[in-house]
DSSP file (Angstrom, degrees, kcal/mol; ACC not computed):
  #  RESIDUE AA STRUCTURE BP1 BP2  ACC     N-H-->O    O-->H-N    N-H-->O    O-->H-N    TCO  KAPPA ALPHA  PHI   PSI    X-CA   Y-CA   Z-CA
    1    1 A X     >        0   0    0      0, 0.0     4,-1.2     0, 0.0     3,-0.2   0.000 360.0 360.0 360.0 -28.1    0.0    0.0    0.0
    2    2 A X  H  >  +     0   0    0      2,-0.3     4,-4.4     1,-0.2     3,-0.1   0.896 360.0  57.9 -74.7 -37.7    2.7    2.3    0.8
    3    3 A X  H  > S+     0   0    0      1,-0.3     4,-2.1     2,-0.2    -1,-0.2   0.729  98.7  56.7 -46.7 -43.5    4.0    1.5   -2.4
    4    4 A X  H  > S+     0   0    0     -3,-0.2     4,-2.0     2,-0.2    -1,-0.3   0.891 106.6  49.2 -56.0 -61.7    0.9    2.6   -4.1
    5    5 A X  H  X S+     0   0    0     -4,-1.2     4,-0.8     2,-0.2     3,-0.4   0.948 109.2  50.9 -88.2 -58.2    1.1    6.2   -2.5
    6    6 A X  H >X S+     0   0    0     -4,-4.4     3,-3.8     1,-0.2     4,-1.3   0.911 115.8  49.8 -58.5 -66.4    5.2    7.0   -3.5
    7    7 A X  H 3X S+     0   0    0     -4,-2.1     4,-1.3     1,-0.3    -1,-0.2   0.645 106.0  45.5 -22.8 -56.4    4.1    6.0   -6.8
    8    8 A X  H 3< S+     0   0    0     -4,-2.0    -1,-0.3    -3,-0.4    -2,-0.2   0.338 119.7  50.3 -83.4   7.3    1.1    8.0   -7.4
    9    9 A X  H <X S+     0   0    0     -3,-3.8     4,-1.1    -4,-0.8    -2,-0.2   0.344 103.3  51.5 -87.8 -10.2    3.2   10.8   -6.0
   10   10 A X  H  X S+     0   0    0     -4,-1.3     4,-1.1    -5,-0.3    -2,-0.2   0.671 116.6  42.7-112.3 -22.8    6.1   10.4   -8.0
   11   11 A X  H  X S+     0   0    0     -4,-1.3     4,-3.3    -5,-0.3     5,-0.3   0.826 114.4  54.0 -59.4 -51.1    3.5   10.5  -11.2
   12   12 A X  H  > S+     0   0    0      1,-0.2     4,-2.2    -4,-0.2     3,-0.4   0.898 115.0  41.4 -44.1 -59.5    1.8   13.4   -9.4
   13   13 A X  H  X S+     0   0    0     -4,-1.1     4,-2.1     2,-0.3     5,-0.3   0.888 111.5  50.2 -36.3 -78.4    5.1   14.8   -9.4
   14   14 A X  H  < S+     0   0    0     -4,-1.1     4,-0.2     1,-0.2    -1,-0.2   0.811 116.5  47.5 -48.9 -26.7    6.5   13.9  -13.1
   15   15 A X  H >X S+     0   0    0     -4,-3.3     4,-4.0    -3,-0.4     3,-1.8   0.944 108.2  46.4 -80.0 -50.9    3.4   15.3  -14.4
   16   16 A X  H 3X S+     0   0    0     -4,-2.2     4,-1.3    -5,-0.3    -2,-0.2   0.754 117.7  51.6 -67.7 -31.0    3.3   18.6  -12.3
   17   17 A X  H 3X S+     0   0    0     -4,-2.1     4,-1.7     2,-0.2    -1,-0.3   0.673 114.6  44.0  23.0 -58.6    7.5   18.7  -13.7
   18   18 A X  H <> S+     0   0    0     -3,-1.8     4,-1.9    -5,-0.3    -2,-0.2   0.927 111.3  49.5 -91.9 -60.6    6.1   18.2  -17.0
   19   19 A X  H >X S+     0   0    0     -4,-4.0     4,-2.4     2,-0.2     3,-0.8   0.932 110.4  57.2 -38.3 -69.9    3.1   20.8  -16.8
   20   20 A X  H 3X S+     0   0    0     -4,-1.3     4,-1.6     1,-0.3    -2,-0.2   0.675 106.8  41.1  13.7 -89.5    5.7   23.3  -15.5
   21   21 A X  H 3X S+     0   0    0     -4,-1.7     4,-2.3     2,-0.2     5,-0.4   0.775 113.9  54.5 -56.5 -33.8    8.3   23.4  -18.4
   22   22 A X  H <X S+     0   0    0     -4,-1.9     4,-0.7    -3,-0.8    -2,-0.2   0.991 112.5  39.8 -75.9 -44.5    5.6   23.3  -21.0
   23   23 A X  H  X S+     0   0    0     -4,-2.4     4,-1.6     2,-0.2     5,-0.5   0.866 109.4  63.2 -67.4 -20.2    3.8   26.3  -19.8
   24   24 A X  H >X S+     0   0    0     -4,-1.6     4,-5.8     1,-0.3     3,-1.4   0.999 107.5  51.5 -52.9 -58.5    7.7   28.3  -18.9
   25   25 A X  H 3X S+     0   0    0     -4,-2.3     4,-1.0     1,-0.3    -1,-0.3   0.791 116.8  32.1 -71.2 -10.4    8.1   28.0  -22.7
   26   26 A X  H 3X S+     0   0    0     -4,-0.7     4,-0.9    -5,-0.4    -1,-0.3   0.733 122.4  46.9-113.4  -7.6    4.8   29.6  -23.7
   27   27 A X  H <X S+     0   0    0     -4,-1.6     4,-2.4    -3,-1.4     5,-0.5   0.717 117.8  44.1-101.7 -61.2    4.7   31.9  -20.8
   28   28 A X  H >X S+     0   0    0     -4,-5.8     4,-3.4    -5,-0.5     3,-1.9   0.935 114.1  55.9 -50.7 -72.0    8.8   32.8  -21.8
   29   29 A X  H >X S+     0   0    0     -4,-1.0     4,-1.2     1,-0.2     3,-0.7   0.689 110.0  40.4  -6.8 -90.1    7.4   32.9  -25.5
   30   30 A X  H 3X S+     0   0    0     -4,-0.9     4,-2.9     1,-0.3    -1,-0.2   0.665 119.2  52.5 -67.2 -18.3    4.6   35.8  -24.7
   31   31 A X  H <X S+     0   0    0     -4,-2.4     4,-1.8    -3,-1.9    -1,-0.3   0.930 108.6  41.0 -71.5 -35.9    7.1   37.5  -22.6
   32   32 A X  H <X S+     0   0    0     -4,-3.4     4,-0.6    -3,-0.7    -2,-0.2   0.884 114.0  52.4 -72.4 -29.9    9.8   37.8  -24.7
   33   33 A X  H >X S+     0   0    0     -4,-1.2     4,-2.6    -5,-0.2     3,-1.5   0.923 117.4  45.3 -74.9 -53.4    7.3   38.8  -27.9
   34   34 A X  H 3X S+     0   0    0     -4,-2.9     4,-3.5     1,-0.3    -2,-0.2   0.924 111.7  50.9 -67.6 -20.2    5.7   41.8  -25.0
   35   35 A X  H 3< S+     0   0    0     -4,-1.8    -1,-0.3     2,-0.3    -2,-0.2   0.698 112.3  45.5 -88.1 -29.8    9.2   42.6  -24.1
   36   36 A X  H <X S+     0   0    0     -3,-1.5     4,-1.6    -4,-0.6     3,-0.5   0.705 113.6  49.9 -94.0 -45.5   10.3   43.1  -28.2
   37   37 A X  H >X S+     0   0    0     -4,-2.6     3,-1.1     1,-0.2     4,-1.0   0.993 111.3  50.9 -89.8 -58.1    7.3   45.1  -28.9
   38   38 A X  H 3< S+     0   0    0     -4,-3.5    -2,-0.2     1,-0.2    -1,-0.2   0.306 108.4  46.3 -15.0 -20.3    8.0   47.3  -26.0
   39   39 A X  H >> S+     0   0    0     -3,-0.5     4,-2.5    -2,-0.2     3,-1.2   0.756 109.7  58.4 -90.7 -50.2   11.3   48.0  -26.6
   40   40 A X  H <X S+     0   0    0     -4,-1.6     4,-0.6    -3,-1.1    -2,-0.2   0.563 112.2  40.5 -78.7 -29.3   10.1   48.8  -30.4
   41   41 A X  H 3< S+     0   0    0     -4,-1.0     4,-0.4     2,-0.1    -1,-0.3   0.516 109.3  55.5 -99.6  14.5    7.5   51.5  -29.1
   42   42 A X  H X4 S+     0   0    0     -3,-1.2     3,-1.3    -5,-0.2    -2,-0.2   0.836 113.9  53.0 -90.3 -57.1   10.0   53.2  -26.3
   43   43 A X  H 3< S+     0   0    0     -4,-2.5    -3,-0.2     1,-0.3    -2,-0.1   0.920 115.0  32.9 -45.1 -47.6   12.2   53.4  -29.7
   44   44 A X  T 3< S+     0   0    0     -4,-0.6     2,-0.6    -5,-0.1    -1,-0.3   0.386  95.0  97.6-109.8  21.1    9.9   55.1  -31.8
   45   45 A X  S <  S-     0   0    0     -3,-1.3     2,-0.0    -4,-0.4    -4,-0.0  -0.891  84.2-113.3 -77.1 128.7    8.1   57.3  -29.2
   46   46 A X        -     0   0    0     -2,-0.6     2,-0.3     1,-0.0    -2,-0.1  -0.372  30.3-157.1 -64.2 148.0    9.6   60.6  -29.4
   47   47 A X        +     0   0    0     -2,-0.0     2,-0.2     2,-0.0    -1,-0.0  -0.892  22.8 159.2-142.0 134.0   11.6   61.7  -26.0
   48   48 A X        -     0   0    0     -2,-0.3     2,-0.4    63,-0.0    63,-0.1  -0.847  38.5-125.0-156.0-162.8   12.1   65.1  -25.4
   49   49 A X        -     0   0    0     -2,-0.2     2,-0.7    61,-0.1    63,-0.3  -0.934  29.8-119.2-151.2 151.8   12.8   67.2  -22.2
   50   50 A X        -     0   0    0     -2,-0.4     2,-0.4    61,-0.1    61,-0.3  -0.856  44.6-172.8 -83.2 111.0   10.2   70.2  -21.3
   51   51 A X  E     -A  110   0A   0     59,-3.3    59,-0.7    -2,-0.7     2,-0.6  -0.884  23.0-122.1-119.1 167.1   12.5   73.5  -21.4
   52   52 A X  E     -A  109   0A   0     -2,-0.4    57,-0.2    57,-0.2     2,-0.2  -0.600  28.3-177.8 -88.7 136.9   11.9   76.8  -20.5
   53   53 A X  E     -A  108   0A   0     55,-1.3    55,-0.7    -2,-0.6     2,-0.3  -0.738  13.6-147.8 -93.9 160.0   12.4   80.1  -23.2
   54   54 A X  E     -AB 107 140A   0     86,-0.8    86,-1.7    -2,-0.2     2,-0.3  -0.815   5.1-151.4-127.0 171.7   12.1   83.4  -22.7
   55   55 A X  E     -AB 106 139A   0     51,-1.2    51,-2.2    -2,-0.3     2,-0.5  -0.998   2.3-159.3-140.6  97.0   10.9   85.8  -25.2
   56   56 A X  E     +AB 105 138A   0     82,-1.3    81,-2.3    -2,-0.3    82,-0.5  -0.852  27.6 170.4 -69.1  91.9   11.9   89.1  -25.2
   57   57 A X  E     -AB 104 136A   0     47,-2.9    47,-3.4    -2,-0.5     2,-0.6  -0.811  28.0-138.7-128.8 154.4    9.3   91.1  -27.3
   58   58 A X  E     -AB 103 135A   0     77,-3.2     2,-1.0    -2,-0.3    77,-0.7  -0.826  11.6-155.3 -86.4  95.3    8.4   95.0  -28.0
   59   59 A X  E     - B   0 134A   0     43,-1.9     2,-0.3    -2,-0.6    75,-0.1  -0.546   1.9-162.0 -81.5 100.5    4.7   96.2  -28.1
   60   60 A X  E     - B   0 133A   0     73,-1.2    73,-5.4    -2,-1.0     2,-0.3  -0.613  21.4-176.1 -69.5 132.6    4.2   99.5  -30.3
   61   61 A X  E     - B   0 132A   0     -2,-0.3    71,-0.2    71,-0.2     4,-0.1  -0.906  18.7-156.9-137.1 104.0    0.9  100.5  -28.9
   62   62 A X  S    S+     0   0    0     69,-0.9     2,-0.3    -2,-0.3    70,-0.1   0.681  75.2  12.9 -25.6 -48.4   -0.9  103.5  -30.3
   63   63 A X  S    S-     0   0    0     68,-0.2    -1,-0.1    -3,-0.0    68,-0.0  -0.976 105.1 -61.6-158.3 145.2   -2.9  104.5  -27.9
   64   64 A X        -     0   0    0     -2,-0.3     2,-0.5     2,-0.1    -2,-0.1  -0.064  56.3-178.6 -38.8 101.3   -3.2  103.6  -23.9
   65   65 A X        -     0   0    0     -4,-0.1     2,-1.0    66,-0.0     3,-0.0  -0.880  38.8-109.7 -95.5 147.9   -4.0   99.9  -23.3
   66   66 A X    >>  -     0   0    0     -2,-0.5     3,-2.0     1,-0.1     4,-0.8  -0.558  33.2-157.4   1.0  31.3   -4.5   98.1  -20.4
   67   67 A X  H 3> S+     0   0    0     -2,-1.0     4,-2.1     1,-0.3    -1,-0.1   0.389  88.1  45.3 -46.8 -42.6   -1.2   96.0  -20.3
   68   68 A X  H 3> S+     0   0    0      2,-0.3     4,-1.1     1,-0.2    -1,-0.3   0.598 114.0  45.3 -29.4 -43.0   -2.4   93.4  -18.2
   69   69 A X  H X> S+     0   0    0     -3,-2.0     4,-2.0     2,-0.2     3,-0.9   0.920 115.2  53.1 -81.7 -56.1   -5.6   92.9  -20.0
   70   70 A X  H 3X S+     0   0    0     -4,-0.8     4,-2.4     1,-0.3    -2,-0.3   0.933 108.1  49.2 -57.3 -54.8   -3.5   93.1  -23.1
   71   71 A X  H 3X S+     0   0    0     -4,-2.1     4,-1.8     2,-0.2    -1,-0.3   0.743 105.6  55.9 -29.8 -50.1   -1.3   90.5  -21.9
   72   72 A X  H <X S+     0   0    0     -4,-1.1     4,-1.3    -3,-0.9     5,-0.4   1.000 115.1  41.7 -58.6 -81.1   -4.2   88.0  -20.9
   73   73 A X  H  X S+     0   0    0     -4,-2.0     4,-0.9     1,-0.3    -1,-0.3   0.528 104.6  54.8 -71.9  -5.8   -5.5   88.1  -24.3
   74   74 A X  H >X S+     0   0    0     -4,-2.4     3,-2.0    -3,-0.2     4,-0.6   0.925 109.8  50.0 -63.4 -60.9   -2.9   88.0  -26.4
   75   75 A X  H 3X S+     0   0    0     -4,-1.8     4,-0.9     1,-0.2    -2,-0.3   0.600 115.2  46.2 -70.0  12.6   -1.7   84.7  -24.6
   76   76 A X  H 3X S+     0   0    0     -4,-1.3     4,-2.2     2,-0.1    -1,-0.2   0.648 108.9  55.9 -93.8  -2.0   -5.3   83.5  -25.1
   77   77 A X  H XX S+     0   0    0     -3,-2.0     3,-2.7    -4,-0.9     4,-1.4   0.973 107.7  49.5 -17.9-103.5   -4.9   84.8  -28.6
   78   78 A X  H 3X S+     0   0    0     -4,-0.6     4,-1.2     1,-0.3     3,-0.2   0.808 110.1  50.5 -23.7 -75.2   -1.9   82.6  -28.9
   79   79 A X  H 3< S+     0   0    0     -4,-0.9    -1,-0.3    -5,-0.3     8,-0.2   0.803 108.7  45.7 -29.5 -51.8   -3.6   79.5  -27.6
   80   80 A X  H X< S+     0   0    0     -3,-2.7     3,-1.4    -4,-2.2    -2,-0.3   0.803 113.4  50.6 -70.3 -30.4   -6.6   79.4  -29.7
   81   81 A X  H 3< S+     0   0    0     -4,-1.4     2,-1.5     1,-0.3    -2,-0.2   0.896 117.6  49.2 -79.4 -64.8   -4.0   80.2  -33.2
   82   82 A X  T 3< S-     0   0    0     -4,-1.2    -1,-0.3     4,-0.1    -2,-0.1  -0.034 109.8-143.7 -80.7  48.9   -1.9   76.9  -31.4
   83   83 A X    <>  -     0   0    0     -2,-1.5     4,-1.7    -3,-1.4     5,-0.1   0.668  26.1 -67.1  20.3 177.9   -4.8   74.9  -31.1
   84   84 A X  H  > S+     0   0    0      2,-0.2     4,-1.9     3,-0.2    -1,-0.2   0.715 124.5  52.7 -34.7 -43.7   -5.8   72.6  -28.4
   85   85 A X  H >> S+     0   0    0      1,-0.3     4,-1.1     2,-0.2     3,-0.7   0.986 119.2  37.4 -83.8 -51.3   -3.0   69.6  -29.0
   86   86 A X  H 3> S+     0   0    0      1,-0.3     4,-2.4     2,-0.2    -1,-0.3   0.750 109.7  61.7 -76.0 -11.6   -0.2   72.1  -28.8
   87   87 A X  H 3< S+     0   0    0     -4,-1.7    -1,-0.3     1,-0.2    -2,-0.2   0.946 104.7  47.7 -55.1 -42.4   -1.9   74.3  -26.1
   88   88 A X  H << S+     0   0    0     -4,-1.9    -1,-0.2    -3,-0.7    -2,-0.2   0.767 123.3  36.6 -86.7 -11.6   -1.8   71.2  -23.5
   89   89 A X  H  < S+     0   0    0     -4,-1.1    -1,-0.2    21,-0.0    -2,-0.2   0.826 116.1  62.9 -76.3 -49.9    2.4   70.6  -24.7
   90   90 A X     <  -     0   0    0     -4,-2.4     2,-0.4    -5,-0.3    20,-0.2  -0.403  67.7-169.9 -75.3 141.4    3.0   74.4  -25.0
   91   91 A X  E     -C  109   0A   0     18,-1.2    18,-1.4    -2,-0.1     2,-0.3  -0.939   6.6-170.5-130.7 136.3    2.8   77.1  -21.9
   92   92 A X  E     +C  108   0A   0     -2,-0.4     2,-0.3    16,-0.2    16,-0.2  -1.000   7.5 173.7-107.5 135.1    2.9   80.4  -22.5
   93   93 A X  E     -C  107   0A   0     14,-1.9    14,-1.6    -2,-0.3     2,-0.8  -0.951  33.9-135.7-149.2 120.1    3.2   83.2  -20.0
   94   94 A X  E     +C  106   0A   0     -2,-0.3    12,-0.2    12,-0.2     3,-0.0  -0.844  31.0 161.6-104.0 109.4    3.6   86.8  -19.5
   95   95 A X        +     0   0    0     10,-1.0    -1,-0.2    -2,-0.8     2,-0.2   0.598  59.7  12.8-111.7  -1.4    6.3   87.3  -16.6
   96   96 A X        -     0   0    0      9,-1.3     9,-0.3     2,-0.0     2,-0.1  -0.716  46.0-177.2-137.1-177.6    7.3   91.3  -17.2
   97   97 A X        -     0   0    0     -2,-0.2     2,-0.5     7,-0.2     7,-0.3  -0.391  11.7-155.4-165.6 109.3    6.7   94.2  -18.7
   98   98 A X  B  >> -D  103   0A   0      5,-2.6     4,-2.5     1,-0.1     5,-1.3  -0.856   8.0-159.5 -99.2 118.7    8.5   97.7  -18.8
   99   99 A X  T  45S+     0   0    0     -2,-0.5    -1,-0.1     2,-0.2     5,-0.1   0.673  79.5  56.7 -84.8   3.2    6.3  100.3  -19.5
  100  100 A X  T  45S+     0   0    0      1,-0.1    -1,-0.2     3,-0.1    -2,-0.0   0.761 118.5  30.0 -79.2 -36.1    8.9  102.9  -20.7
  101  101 A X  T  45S-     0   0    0      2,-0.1    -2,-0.2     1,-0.0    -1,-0.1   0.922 102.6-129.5-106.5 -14.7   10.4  101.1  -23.3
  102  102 A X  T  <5 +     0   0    0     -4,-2.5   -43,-1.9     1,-0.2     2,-0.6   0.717  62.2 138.3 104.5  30.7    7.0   98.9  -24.2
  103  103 A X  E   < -AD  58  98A   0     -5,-1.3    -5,-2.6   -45,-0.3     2,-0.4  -0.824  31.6-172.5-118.9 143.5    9.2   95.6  -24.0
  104  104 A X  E     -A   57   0A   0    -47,-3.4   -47,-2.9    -2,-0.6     2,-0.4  -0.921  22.2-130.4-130.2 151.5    7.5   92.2  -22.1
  105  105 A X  E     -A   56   0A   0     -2,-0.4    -9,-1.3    -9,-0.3   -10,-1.0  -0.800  19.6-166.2-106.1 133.7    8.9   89.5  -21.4
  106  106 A X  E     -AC  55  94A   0    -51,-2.2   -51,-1.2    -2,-0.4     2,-0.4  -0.999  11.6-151.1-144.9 121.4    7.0   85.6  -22.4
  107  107 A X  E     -AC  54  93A   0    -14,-1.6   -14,-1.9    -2,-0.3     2,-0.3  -0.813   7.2-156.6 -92.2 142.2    8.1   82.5  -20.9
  108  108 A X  E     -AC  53  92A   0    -55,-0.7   -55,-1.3    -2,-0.4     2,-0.3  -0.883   8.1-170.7-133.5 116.1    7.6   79.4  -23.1
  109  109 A X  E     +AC  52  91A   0    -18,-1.4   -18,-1.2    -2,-0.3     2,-0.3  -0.520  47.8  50.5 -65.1 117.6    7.4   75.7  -21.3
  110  110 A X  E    S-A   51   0A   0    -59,-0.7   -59,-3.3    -2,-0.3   -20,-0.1  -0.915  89.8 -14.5 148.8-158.7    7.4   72.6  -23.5
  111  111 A X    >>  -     0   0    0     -2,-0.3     3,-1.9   -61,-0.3     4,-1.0   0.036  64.8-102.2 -72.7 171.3    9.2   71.1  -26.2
  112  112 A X  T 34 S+     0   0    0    -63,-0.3    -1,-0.1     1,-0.3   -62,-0.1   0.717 125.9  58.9 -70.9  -7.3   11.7   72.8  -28.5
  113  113 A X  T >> S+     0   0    0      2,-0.2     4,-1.3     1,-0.1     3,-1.0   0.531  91.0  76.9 -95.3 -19.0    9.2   73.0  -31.2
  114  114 A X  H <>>S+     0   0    0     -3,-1.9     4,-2.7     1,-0.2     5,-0.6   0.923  95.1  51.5 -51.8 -47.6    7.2   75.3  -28.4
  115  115 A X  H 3X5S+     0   0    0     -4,-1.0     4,-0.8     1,-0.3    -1,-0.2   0.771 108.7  44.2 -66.7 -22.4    9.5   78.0  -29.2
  116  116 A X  H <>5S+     0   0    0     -3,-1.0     4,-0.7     2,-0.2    -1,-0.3   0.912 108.7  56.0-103.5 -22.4    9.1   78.1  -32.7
  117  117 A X  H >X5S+     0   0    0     -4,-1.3     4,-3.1     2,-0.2     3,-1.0   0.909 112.6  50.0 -50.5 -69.1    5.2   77.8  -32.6
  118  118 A X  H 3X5S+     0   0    0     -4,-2.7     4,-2.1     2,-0.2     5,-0.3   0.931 108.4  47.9 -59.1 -48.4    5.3   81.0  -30.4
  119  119 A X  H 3<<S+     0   0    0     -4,-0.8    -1,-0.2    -5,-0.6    -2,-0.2   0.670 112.3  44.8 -43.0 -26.6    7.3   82.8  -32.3
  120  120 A X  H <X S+     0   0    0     -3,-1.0     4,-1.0    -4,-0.7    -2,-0.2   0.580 111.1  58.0 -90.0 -29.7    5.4   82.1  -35.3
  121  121 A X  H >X S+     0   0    0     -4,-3.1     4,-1.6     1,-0.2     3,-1.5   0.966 116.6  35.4 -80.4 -61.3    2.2   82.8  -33.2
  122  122 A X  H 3< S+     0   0    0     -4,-2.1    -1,-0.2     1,-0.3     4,-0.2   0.470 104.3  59.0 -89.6  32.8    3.6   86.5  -32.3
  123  123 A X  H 34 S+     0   0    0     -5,-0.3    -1,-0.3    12,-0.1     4,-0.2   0.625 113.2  44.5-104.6 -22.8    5.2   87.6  -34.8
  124  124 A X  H XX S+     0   0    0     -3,-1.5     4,-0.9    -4,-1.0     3,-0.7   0.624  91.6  88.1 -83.6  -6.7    1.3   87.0  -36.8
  125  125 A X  H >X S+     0   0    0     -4,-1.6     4,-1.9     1,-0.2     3,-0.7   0.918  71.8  64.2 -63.8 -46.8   -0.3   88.6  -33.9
  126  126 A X  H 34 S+     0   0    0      8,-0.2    -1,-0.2     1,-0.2    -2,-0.1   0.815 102.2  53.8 -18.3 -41.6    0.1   92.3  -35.3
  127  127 A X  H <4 S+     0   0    0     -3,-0.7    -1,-0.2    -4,-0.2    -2,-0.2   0.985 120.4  31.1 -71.5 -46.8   -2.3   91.1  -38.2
  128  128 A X  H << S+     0   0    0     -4,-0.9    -2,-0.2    -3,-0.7    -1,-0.1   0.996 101.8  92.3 -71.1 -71.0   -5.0   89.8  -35.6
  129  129 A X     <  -     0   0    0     -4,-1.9   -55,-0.0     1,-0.1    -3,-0.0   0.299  62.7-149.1 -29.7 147.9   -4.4   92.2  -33.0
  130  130 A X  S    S+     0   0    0      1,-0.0    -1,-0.1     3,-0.0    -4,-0.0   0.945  85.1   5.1 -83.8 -41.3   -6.5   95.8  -32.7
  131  131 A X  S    S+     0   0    0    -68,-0.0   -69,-0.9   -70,-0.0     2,-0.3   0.558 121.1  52.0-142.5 -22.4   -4.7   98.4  -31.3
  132  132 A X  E     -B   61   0A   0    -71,-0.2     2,-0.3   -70,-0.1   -71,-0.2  -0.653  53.6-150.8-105.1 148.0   -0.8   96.8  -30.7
  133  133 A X  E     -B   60   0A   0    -73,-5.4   -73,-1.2    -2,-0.3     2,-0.8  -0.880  10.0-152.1-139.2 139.6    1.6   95.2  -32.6
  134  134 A X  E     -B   59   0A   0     -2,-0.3     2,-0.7   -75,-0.1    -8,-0.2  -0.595   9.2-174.9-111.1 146.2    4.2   92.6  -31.0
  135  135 A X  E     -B   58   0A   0     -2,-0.8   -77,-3.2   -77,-0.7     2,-0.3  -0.956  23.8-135.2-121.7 134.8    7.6   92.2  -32.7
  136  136 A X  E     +B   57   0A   0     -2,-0.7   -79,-0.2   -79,-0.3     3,-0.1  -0.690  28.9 174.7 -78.1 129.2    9.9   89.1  -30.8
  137  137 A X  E     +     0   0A   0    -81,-2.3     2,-0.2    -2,-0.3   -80,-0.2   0.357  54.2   3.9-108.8   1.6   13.5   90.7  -30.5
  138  138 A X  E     -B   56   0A   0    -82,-0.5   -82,-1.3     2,-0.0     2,-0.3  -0.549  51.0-154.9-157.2  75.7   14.9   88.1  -28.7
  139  139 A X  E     +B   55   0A   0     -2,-0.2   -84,-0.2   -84,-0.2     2,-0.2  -0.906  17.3 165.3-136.9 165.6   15.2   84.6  -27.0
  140  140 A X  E     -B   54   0A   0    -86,-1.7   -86,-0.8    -2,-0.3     3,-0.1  -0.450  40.9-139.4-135.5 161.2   16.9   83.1  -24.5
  141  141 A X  S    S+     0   0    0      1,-0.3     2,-0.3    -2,-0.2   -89,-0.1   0.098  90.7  52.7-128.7  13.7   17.2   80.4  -22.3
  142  142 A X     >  -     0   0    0      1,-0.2     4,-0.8   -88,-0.1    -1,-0.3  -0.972  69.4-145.2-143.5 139.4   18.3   82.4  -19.0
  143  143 A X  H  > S+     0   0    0     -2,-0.3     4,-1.4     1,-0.2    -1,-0.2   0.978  93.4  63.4 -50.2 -63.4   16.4   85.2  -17.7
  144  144 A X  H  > S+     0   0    0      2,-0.2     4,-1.0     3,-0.1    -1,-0.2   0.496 105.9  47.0 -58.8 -10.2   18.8   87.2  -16.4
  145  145 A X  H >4 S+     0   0    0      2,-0.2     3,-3.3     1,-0.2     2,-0.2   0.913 115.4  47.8 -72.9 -99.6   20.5   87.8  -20.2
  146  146 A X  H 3X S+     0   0    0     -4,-0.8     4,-1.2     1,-0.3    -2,-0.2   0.484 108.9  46.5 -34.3 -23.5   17.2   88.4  -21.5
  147  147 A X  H 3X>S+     0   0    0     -4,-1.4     5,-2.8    -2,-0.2     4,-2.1   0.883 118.5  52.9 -91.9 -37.3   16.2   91.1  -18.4
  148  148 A X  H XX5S+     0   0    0     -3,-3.3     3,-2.6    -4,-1.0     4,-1.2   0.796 112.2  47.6 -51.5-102.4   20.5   92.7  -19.6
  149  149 A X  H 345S+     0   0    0      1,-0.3    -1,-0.2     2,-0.1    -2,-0.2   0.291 106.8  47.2  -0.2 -69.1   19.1   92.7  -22.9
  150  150 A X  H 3<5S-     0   0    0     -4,-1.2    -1,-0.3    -5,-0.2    -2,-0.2   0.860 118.3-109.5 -77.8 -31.7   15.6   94.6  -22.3
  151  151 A X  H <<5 +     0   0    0     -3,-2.6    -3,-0.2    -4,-2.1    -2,-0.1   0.566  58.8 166.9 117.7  24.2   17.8   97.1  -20.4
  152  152 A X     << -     0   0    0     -5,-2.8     2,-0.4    -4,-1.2    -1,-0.1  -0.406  39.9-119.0 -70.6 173.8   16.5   96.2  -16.4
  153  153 A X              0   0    0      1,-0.0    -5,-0.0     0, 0.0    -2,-0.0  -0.854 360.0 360.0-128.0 144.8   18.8   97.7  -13.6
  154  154 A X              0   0    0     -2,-0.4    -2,-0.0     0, 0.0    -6,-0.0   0.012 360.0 360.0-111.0 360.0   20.2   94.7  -11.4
């Protein structure tokens, strides 16, 4: 009887052995296939790093605006002309202004393609715009060049 039991344990055994290796190779299979096509979209997804700009710009203004107000709406200007997809990549931001020489200062967040998107959005803002027009002199990737530039006192 005893005999009977090691037996049917040492088949219990040979089988569960058996089970084992056959699923390792089809379980190693579906890994190694997720693991190939994983690699294969890390490759071809674009990698980029968020950096900051600034944007040194002048506003010729005709007649007394608001700057603030003007600010607000030009960068929602700017948003709507770089639609939704690039709005939620892109940030743009008004973080000075001197009103004796009529130059402001625009930080832009995002990708390196952010920079040229804004640039292209205000330099066409003059056409849109009522009462301003904004000409980019400048950009940077450190303020404190860009505040030398516009002519701030330290």
């Amino acid at each position: 009887m005893l005999i009977y039991i090691a037996l049917a344990s040492l088949i219990l055994s040979l089988t569960s052995i058996a089970i084992a290796v056959l699923l390792y190779r089809d379980v190693r299979y579906v890994l190694n296939s997720l693991i190939d096509e994983f690699g294969l979209a890390l490759i071809a997804r674009k990698r980029y790093r968020r950096i900051k700009r600034y944007i040194l710009v002048k506003m010729v203004c005709h007649d007394g605006i608001d700057i603030r107000r003007f600010g607000e709406d030009l960068e929602k200007r700017i948003s709507s002309f770089l639609g939704p997809v690039v709005k939620m990549d892109c940030g743009l931001t008004l973080i000075s202004f001197r009103p004796d020489l009529n130059r402001a200062i625009f930080r832009v967040v995002g990708s390196s393609i952010c920079v040229k998107y804004s640039l292209i959005a205000l330099s066409l803002q003059h056409f849109a715009s009522e009462g301003c027009i904004v000409v980019p002199l400048r950009t940077s990737g450190l303020l404190s060049r860009i505040r030398k530039f516009a002519g701030y006192k330290r």
